[in-house]
C-alpha positions as CSV (number, residue, x, y, z in Angstrom):
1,X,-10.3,18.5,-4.4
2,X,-9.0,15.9,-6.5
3,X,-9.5,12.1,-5.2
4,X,-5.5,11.8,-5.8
5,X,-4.7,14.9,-3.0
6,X,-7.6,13.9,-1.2
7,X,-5.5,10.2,-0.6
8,X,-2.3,12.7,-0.5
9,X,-4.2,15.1,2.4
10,X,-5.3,11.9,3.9
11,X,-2.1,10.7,4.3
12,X,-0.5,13.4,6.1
13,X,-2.9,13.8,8.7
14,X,-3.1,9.7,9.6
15,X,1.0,10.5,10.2
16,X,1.4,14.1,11.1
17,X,2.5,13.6,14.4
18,X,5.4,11.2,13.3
19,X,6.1,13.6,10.4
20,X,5.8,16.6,12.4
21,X,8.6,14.5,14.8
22,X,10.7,14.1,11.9
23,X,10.0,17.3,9.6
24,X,8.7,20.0,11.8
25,X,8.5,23.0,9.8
26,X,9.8,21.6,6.6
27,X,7.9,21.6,3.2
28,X,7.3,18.0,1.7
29,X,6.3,16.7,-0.8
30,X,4.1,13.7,-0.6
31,X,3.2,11.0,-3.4
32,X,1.7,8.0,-3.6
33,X,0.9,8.3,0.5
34,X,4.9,8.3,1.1
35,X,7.0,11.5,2.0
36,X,9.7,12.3,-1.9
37,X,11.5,15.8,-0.9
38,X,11.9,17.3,2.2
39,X,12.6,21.0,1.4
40,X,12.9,24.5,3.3
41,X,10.4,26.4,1.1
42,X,7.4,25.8,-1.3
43,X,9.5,27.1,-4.8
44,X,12.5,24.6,-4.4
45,X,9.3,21.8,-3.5
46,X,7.8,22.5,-6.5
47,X,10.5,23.1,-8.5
48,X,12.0,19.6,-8.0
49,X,8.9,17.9,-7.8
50,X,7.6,18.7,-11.3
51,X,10.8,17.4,-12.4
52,X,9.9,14.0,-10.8
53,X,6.2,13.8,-11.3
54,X,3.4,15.6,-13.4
55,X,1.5,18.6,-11.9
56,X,-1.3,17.3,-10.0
57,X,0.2,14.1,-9.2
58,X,1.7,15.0,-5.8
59,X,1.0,17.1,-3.1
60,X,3.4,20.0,-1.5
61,X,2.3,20.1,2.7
62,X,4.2,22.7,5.2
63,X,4.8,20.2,7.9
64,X,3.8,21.6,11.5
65,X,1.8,20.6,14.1
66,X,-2.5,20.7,14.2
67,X,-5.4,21.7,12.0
68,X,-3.7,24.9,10.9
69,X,-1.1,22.4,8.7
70,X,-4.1,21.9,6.5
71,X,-6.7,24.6,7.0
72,X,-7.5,27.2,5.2
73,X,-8.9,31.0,6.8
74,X,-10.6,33.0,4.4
75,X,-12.0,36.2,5.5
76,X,-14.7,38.2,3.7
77,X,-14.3,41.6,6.4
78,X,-14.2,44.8,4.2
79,X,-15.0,43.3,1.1
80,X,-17.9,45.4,-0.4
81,X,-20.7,44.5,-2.8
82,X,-20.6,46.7,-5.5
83,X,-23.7,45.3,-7.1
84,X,-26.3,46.2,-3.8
């Protein structure tokens, strides 16, 4: 992760109760560690942020409440190794 989204990632978490308050279930987009578009899905987020700020500049976050706002599952059950 890039030092930029870590400061971005960083952000929301330090204030994730007050945006959760403010935003719950919204999708926002955060820059510069401050909240730019409040939106009700991830295309219109991204589709009016990159008219605002170069990809990889800001950060698109659902905005809900606990560790599952910014964790990722991955699961590896019935994947099979074709090489053994």
């Amino acid at each position: 992760m890039s030092l930029l989204l870590e400061k971005e990632l960083e952000y929301f978490k330090k204030n994730q109760d007050n945006l959760v308050k403010k935003y719950n279930g919204k999708i926002l987009v955060l820059h510069n560690q401050e909240v730019v578009g409040i939106f009700d899905n991830n295309l219109q987020a991204y589709q009016d942020a990159k008219k605002h700020f170069k990809p990889g500049t800001f950060m698109i976050q659902k905005c809900i409440p606990g560790s599952e706002a910014y964790t990722v599952h991955i699961s590896t059950l019935g994947i099979i190794d074709a090489g053994n």
